[in-house]
N, C-alpha and C positions, 0 to 999 in steps of 0.2 A: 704522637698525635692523639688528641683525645675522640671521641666517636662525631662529634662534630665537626672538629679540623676534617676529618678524612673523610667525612661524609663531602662537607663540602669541597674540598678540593676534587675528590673524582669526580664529582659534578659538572663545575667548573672546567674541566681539563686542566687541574693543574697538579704537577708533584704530590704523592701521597708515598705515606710508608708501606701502602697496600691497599686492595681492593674490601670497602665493606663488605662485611659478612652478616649478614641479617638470616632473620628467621620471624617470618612475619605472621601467619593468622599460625594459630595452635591446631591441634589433632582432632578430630572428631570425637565428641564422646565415648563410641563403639571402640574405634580405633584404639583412643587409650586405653579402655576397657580390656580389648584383647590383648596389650603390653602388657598390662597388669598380670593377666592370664598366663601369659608367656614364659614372663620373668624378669619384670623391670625392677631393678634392683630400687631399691627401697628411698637410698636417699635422693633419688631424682623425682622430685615434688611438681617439676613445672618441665614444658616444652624444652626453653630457651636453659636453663642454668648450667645443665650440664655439659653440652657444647660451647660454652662459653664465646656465644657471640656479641656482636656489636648490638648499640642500643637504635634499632630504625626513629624513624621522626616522630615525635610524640603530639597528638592530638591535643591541643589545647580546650579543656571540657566545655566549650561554652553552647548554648541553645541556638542553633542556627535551623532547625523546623520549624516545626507548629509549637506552637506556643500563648498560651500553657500547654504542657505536654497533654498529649491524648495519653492517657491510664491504657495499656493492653487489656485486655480481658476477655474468655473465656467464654465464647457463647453457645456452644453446643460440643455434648460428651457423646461420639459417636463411636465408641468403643475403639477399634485401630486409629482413630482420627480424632482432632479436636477442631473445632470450630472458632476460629477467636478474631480479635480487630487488633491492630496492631498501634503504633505509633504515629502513624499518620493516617489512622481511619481507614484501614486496606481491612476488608473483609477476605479471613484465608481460610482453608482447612491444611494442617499439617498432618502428618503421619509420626504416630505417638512413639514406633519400632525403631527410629535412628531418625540423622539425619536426611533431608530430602529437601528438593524446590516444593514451594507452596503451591497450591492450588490458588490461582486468584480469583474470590469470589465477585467481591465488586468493591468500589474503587468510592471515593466521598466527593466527587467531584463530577459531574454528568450532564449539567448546562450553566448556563452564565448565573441564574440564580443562585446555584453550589457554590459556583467562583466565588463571587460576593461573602456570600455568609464565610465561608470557609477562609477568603482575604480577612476579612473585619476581624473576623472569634479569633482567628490562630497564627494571622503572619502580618504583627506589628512589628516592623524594627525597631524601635524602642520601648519594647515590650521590657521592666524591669525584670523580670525572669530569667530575660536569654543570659545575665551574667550574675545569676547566682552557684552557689557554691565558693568552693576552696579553687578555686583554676588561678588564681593570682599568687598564690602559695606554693602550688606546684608547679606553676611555667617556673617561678624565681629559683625552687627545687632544683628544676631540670636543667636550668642556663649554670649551676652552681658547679652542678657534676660534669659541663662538657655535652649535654646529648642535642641532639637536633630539633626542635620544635616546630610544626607545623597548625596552619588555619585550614578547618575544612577537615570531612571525613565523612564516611560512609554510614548510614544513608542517607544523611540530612545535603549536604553540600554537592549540589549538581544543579547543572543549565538544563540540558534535558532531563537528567535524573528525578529532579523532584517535579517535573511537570508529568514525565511518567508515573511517577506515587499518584499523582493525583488526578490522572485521567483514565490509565490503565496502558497497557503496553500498545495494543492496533486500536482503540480511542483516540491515545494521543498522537498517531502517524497521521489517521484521519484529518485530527483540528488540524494540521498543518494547511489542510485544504479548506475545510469547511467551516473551522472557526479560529482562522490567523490570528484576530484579532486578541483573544483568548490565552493562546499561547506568547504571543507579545507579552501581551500585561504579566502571566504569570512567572516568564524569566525575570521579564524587570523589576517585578515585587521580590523575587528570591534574590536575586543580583544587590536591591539595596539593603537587603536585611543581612548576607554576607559583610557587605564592605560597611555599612553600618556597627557592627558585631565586630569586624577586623581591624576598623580603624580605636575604638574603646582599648581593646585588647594591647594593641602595639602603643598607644598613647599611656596604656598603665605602665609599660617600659621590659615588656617580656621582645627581646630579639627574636624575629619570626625565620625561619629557612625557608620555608616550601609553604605553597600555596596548593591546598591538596581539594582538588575538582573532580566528584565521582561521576561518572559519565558511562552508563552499560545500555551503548547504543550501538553494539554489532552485536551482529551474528556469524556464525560459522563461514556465512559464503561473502558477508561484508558488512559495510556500514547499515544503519537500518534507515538513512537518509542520506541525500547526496549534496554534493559542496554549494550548491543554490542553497537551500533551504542553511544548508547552517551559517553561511554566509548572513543571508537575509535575518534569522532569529538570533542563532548563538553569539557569532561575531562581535556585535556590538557591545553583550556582555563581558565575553570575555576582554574586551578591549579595554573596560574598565576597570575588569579585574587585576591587567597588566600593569594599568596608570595607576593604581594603588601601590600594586608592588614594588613598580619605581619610584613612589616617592618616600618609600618608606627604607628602602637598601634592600629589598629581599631578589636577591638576585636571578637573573635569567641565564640559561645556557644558551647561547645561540648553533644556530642550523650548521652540522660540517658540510 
């Protein structure tokens, strides 16, 4: 079986010749740094080559945030810290000594007047931009060799996820109260600019597996919402997200 047969049959529940073996986000900088330190022998270049694992699902590169891209950039040199805006206009300070969570300074989105401008400037689904590049080159690549291809990725593609980029993490708990209305509009503007984006992609004739939905809304002791609210907002979304995938063959696992 090639990494896609076997991806998708243990998926699936069906016969495989074994359980994929992946190896997915790479080392920390430090981290490697201190292999290096150790004694990592020389011809091991990359995380993944010398274990010789399976290839996980490959992110199909296309623009599914803000768009035109927000440029990152650098706004204050605070000696241990740097000051900068990121990809979707999130004001952070990082910590210059290693990896670390960010400091969230502030957020591009703060009342309906933000929504507006920041909906017009940056989240048109048929923004000519979201499918520039080589991604039609490399899905055909990646279907060539056997590996798995997925729509959706980290941190652009989320129901709550990208309404938290652009609210801030307890702003956006708040709207759920205070401005529904807000949080409506803003899943279903992200919602059409996905299936917009997904439908181009699969119509250029790259086979899709996985439909990949970033969603980092718990915490340690639980969800950071309860089955009302997702119901009422998320639900609907995702339900259209479902009716694309079925009409396209990208398959669902059902509930054991």
């Amino acid at each position: 079986m090639n990494d896609r047969e076997r991806f998708l049959a243990w998926m699936l529940g069906e016969p495989a010749d074994r359980p994929p073996f992946w190896l997915m986000w790479g080392p920390w900088g430090t981290t490697w740094a201190r292999w290096v330190k150790e004694g990592k022998p020389a011809e091991v270049t990359d995380h993944r080559s010398f274990m010789q694992p399976d290839q996980p699902p490959l992110a199909v590169p296309v623009n599914c945030g803000p768009c035109p891209r927000i440029q990152p950039r650098v706004l204050a040199d605070e000696g241990d810290y740097v000051v900068i805006t990121d990809g979707w206009g999130i004001r952070r300070r990082d910590y210059k000594g290693g990896v670390s969570m960010s400091e969230f300074l502030e957020f591009p989105v703060k009342n309906r007047a933000d929504w507006e401008t920041f909906r017009d400037s940056r989240l048109d689904p048929d923004h000519p931009d979201r499918l520039s590049g080589d991604w039609l080159q490399r899905g055909r690549d990646w279907m060539a060799r056997g590996w798995p291809i997925q729509l959706g990725y980290f941190p652009d593609v989320g129901i709550f996820g990208s309404v938290r980029w652009m609210l801030g993490d307890e702003e956006c708990l708040m709207a759920f109260y205070t401005q529904p209305d807000i949080v409506h509009e803003m899943m279903e503007r992200m919602t059409d600019i996905y299936l917009t984006v997904f439908e181009k992609v699969v119509r250029a004739g790259l086979q899709i597996d996985v439909i990949h939905i970033w969603e980092d809304m718990c915490g340690r002791n639980g969800p950071l919402i309860g089955p009302a609210l997702f119901d009422e907002f998320m639900a609907p979304c995702y339900r259209r997200i479902e009716a694309f995938a079925a009409a396209h063959g990208i398959q669902r696992t059902e509930p054991k």
